[in-house]
C-alpha positions, 0 to 999 in steps of 0.5 A: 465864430462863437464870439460872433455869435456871442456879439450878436447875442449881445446886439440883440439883447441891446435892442430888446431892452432898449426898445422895452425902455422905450415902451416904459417910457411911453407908457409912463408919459400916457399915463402922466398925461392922463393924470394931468387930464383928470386933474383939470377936470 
């Protein structure tokens, strides 16, 4: 049972730092494209 409980924490903390990667990402393209859009101005 405690390393059940220890896997789902594990699995949990995974998805959580993946999906905040991804976020970063999205981030960072937003503003690489933003940037890109000023410098054609």
């Amino acid at each position: 049972m405690d390393s059940l409980n220890k896997i789902r924490l594990i699995d949990a903390f995974v998805a959580l730092t993946i999906s905040s990667l991804a976020e970063v990402k999205e981030a960072r393209k937003d503003q690489d494209d933003r940037i890109v859009r000023e410098s054609r101005e």
